[in-house]
C-alpha positions in Angstrom: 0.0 0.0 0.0 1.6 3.6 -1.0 1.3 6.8 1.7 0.8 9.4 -1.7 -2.8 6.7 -1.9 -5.5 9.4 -0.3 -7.9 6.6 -1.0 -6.1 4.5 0.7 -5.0 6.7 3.5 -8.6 7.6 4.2 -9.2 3.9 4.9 -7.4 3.5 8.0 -8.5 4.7 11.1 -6.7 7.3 13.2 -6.7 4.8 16.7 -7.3 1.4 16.5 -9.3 0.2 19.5 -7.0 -2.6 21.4 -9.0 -5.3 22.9 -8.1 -6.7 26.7 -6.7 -9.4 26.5 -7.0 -11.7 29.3 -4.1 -12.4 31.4 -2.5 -15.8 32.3 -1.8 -16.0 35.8 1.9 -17.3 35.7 3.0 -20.2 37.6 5.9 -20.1 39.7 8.7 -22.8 39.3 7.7 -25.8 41.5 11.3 -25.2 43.8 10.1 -21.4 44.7 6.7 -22.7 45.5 8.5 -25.4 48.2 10.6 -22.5 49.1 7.5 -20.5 50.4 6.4 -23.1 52.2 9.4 -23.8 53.9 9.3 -19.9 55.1 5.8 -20.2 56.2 6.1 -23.4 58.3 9.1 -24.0 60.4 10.9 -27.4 60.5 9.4 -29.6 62.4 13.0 -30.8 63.4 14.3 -27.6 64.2 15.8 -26.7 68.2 13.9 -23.8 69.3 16.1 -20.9 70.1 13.7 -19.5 71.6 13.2 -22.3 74.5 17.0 -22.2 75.6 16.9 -18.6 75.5 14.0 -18.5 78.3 15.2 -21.3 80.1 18.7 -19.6 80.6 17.3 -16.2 81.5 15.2 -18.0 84.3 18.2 -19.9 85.6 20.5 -16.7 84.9 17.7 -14.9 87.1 18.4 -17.3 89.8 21.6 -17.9 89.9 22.5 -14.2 90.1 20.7 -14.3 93.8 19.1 -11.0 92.6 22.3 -9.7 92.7 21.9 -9.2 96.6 19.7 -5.7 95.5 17.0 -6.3 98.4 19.5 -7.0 101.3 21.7 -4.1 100.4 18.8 -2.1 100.6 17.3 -3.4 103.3 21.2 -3.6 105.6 22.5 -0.3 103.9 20.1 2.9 104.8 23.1 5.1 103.4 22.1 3.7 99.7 18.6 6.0 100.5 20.2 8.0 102.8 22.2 9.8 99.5 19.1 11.0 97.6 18.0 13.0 100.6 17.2 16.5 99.2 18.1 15.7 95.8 16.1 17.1 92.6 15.1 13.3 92.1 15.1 12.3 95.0 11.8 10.5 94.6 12.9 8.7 91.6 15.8 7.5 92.9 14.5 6.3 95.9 11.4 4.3 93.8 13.8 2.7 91.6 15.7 1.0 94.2 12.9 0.2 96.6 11.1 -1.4 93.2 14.6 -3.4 92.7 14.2 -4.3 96.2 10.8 -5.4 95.6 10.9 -7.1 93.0 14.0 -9.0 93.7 12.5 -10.6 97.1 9.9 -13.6 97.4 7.0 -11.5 99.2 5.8 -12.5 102.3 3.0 -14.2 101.5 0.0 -13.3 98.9 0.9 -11.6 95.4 3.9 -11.9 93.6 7.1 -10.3 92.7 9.4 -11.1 89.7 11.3 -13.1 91.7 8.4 -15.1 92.6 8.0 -16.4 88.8 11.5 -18.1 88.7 10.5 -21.1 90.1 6.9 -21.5 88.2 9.1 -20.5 84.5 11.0 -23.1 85.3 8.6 -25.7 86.6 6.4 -24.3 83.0 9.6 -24.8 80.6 10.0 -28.6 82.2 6.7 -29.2 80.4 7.5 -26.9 77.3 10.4 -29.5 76.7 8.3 -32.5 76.9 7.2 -32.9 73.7 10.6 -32.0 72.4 12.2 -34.9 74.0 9.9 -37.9 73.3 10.0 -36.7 69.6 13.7 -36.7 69.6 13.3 -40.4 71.3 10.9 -41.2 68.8 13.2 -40.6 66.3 15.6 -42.7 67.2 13.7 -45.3 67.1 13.6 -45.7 71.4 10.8 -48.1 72.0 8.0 -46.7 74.8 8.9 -48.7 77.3 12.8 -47.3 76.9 11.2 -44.4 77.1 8.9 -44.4 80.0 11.7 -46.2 82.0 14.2 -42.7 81.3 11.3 -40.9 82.4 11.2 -42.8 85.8 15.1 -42.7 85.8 14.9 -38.7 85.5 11.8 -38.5 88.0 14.1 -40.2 90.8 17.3 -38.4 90.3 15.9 -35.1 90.4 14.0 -35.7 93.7 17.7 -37.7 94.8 19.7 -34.7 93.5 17.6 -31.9 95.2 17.8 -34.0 98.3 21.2 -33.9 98.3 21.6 -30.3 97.1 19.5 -29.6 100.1 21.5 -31.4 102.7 24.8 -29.5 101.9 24.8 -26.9 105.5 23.1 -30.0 107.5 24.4 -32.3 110.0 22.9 -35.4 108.0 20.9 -36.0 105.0 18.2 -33.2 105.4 14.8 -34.9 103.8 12.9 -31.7 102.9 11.0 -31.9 99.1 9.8 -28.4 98.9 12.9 -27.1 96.5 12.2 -26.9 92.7 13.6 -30.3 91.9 12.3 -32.0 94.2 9.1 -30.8 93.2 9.5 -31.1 89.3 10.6 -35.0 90.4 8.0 -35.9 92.0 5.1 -34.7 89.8 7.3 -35.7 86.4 5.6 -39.1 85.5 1.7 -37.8 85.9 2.7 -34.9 83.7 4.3 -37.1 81.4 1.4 -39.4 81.1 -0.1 -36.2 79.5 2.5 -36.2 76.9 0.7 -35.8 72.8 -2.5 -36.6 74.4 -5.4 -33.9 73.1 -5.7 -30.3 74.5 -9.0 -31.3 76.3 -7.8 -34.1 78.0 -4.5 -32.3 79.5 -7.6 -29.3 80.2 -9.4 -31.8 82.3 -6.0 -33.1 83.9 -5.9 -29.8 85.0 -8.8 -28.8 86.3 -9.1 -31.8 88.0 -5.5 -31.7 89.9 -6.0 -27.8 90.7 -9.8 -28.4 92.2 -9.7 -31.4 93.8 -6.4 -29.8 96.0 -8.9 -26.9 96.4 -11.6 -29.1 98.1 -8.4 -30.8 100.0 -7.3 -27.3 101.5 -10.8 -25.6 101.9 -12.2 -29.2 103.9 -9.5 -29.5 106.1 -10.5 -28.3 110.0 -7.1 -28.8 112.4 -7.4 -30.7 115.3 -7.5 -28.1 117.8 -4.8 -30.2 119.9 -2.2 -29.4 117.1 -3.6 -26.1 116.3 -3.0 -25.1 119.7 0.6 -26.9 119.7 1.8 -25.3 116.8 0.8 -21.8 118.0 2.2 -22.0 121.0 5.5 -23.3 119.0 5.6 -19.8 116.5 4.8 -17.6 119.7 7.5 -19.4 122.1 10.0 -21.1 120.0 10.1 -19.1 116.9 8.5 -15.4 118.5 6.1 -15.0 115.5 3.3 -12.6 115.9 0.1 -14.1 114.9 -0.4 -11.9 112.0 2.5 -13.5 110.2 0.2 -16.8 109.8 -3.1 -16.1 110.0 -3.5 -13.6 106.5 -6.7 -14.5 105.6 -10.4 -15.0 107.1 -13.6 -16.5 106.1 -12.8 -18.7 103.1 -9.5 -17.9 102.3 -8.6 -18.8 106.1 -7.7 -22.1 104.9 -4.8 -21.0 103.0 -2.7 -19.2 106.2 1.0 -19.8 106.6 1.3 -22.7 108.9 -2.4 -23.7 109.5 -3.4 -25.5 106.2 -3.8 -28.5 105.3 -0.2 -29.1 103.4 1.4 -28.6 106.4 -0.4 -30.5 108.8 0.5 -33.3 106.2 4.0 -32.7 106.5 4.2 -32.6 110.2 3.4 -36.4 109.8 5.6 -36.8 106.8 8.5 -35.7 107.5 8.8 -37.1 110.8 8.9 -40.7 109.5 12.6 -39.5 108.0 15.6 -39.3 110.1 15.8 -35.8 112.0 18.8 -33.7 113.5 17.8 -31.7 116.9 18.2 -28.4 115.6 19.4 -25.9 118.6 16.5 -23.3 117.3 13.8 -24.9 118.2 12.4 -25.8 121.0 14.9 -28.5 123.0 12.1 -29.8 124.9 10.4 -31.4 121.6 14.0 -32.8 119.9 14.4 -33.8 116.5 10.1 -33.3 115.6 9.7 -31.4 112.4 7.1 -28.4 113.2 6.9 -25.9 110.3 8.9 -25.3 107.7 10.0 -21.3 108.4 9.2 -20.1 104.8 6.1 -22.2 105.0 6.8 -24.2 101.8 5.2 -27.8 102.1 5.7 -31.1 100.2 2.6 -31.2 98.7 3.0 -27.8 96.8 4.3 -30.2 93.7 0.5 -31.6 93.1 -0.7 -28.3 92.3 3.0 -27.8 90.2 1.5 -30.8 87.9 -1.0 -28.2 86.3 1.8 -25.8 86.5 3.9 -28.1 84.4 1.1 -29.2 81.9 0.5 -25.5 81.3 3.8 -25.7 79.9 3.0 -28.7 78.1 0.2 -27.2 76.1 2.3 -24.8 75.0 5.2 -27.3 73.7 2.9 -29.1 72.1 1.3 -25.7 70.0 4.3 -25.0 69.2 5.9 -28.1 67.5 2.2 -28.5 65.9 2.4 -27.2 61.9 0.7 -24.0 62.8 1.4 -20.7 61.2 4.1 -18.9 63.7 1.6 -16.0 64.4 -1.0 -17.9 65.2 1.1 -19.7 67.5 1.7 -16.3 69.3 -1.5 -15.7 69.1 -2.9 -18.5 70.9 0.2 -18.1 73.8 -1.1 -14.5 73.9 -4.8 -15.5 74.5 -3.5 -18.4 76.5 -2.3 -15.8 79.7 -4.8 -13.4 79.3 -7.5 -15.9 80.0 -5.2 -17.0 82.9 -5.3 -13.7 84.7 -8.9 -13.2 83.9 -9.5 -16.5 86.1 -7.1 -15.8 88.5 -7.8 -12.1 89.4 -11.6 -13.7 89.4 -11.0 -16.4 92.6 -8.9 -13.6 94.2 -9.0 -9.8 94.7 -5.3 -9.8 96.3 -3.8 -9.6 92.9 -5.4 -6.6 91.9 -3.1 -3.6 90.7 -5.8 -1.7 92.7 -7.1 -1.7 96.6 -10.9 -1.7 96.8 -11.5 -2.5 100.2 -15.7 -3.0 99.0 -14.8 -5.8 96.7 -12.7 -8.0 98.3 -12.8 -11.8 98.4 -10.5 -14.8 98.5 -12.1 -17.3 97.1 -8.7 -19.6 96.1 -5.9 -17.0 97.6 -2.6 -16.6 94.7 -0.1 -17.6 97.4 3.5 -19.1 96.0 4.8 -20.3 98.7 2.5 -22.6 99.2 1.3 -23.0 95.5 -2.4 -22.6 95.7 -4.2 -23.5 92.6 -4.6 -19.5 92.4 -0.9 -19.2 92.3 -0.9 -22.0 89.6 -3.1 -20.3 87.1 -1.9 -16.8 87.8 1.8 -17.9 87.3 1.1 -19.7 83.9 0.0 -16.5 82.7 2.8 -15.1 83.3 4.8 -17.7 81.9 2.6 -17.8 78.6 3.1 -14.4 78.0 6.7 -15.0 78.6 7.5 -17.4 76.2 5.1 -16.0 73.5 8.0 -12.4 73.9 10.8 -14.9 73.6 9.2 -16.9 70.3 8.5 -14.1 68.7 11.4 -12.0 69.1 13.9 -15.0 68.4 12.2 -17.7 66.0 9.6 -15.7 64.2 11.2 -11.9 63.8 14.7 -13.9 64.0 16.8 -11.8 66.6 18.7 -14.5 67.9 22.4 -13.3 68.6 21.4 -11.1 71.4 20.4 -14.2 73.7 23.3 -15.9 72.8 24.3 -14.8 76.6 21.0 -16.7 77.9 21.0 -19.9 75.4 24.6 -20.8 76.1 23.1 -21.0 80.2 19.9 -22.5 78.8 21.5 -25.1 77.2 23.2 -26.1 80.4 20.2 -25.5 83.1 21.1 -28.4 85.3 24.6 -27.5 85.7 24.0 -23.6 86.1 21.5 -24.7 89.2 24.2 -26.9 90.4 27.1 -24.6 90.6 24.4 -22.1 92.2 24.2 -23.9 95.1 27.2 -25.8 95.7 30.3 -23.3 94.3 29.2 -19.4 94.7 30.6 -19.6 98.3 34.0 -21.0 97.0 33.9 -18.6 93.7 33.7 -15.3 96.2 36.5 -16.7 98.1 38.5 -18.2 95.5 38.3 -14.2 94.1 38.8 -12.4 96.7 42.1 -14.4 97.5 43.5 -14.1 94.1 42.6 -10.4 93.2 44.1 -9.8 97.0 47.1 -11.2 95.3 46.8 -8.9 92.3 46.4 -5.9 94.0 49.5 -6.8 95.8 51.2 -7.2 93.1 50.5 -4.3 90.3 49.2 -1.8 93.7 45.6 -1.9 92.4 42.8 -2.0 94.4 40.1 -4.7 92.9 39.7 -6.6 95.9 39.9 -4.0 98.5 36.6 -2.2 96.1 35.0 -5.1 95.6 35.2 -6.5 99.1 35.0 -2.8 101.0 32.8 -3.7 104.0 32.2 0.0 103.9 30.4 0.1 100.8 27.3 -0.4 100.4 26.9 -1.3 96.9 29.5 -4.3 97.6 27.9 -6.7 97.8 25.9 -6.4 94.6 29.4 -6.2 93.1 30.4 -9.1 93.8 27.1 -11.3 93.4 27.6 -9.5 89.2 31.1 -10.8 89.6 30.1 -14.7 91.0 27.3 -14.5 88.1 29.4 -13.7 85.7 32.3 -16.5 86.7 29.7 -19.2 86.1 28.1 -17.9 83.0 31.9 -18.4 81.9 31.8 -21.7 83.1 28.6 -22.2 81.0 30.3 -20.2 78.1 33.4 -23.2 78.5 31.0 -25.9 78.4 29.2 -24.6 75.4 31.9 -24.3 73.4 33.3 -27.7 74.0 30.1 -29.5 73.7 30.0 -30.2 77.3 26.0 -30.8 77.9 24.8 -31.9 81.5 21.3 -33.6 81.4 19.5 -35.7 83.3 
């Protein structure tokens, strides 16, 4: 066709209308697809960093002894005394009574941070479960291999906190109330629980935490022993009565001293062998009475919830759920925990309000009332949801490199807690002594000034520190203590 054609020219349109043409949705390669879902779901197989990252900040927690905070400021007035007339004064002042706070089991009812060591603990014992029998599983262990290393790890850690127990006594001190004596003891029930459905470990629970409700709230003292063990706290141990007797009405059944727990173990313990202790009364010899922080055997029924808590949550998250959702349902998971809890007891409240006040089920640690258990959980929950996200779904993970190298060796960190600290402060402050002879520093003479106040939180960082290098040692030779 010519351009100099007008004919021709006039034929053709000035736009030509351009039809949509559908588009093809394209298909990705078949390896990117697999590659997505890889990033969506996590490997089954892979070690949560997440887990030894909680578990060594709890054990980090209690090894450091809270870093002596609440005795210095409780021996040491001059660490107030300082602020007096300051511009923040009151600031100051808060911050380290908070510290103080905080870092100290309270006396009785409500709860500190130090009060959730124990319970995070108790909660990541059960987080693990699931973990472990998987790892069996796949190594082909048969379940009666199994079972019989869960009865081999359920007696050693009730032998082992026996004998960590027994370390400033006379003779083998039978007291069961520390953590692994607790854990020990409730192990196998909790491990009965172990990939059975949500609604049954649900009913395990409620069943465990009510039925010790009903145990504590039917007991009614014999007046004989009431009356004996009074007299005992007044006489031998010059307790006022309001240090056991916190609670009236309903909630009465839950005092320090009193309950039913305790009247238990003034039979139990007496069947073991006793020393006569030279504080109590001489006229009633080796008899067990009360145990002075009012901790009793018993407290490890209600720390079988405590530990299938944690079991629910293991088993949500090595489950095929999306990450979020996972976080999601820890998240709900302790909310609804301090819904029920703040419900059975008004104690917990952030706020006084003297016109609603009941104690239905009173949150009480020391004793572990199925109050405490619930309330706890939540806490732990909410914990561990922080922790998962932070390091296996947003993928931070090199900052708790300092708490997964303790995590990874829990049972040895505990260990060293309570058998070496006295021998690391010594062992330092005879070799820095040297030192400071030597090069005319003064490391020791700071860090062991008995005229400053803020020694002895120096050196409870410097003890801390010694056995996280332990920890650090072990890690990086593949040294792994486990039971």
């Amino acid at each position: 066709m010519s351009q100099n054609n007008p004919d021709s020219d006039s034929q053709i349109p000035e736009t030509i209308p351009l039809q949509k043409i559908p588009e093809k949705p394209i298909t990705p390669p078949l390896e990117t697809v697999q590659k997505q879902e890889q990033q969506k779901k996590p490997n089954p197989n892979q070690r949560l960093v997440s887990l030894d990252a909680y578990r060594g900040f709890v054990m980090l927690a209690m090894a450091s002894g809270g870093l002596a905070i609440a005795s210095a400021v409780r021996n040491s007035p001059e660490i107030l005394d300082q602020y007096n007339g300051t511009q923040w004064e009151f600031s100051w002042k808060y911050l380290w009574q908070t510290l103080s706070y905080q870092l100290s089991h309270v006396e009785w009812t409500g709860t500190a941070f130090w009060d959730l060591i124990q319970p995070s603990f108790m909660f990541m014992v059960g987080v693990s479960m699931p973990f472990s029998v998987r790892k069996r599983n796949q190594k082909g262990d048969s379940t009666l291999r199994i079972w019989s290393h869960a009865i081999f790890r359920a007696v050693l850690l009730v032998a082992l906190g026996v004998f960590l127990s027994s370390q400033y006594s006379p003779q083998t001190n039978f007291t069961f109330a520390n953590v692994l004596c607790q854990i020990g003891l409730g192990y196998l029930v909790v491990f009965f629980y172990v990939n059975r459905s949500f609604a049954t470990q649900l009913i395990g629970v409620v069943t465990i935490l009510g039925g010790y409700w009903f145990f504590f709230y039917q007991y009614m003292p014999v007046e004989d022993e009431l009356t004996a063990v009074k007299s005992y706290l007044t006489e031998v141990k010059h307790k006022d009565e309001a240090e056991w007797s916190q609670f009236e009405g309903v909630g009465s059944a839950w005092n320090k001293h009193t309950n039913a727990a305790a009247a238990v173990d003034r039979q139990f313990l007496n069947q073991f062998p006793r020393y006569d202790d030279p504080n109590d009364d001489p006229d009633q010899g080796d008899t067990f009475w009360v145990n002075n922080g009012g901790y009793q055997t018993l407290n490890f029924i209600p720390s079988i919830a405590t530990m299938l808590f944690g079991l629910m949550a293991g088993q949500l998250l090595i489950s095929n759920r999306i990450e979020k959702m996972k976080v999601k349902w820890l998240l709900q998971a302790g909310l609804v925990c301090f819904v029920i809890s703040m419900l059975l007891d008004t104690s917990i409240w952030p706020v006084t309000m003297e016109q609603w006040e009941w104690h239905l089920v009173p949150i009480v640690k020391r004793i572990w009332s199925p109050g405490w258990a619930i309330f706890s959980a939540g806490w732990a929950f909410w914990f561990l949801a922080v922790f998962y996200w932070i390091i296996d779904v947003k993928g931070y993970k090199k900052w708790a490199f300092p708490f997964v190298v303790v995590g990874m060796n829990s049972i040895a960190m505990y260990c060293m807690a309570q058998l070496i600290r006295p021998w690391v402060q010594k062992s330092l402050k005879i070799h820095l002594t040297t030192l400071d002879e030597a090069t005319g520093w003064s490391v020791a003479g700071s860090l062991f000034s008995a005229d400053c106040p803020y020694a002895p939180i120096a050196i409870s960082a410097t003890v801390l520190f010694v056995l996280w290098l332990i920890c650090l040692w072990m890690y990086l030779q593949r040294i792994f203590v486990k039971i």
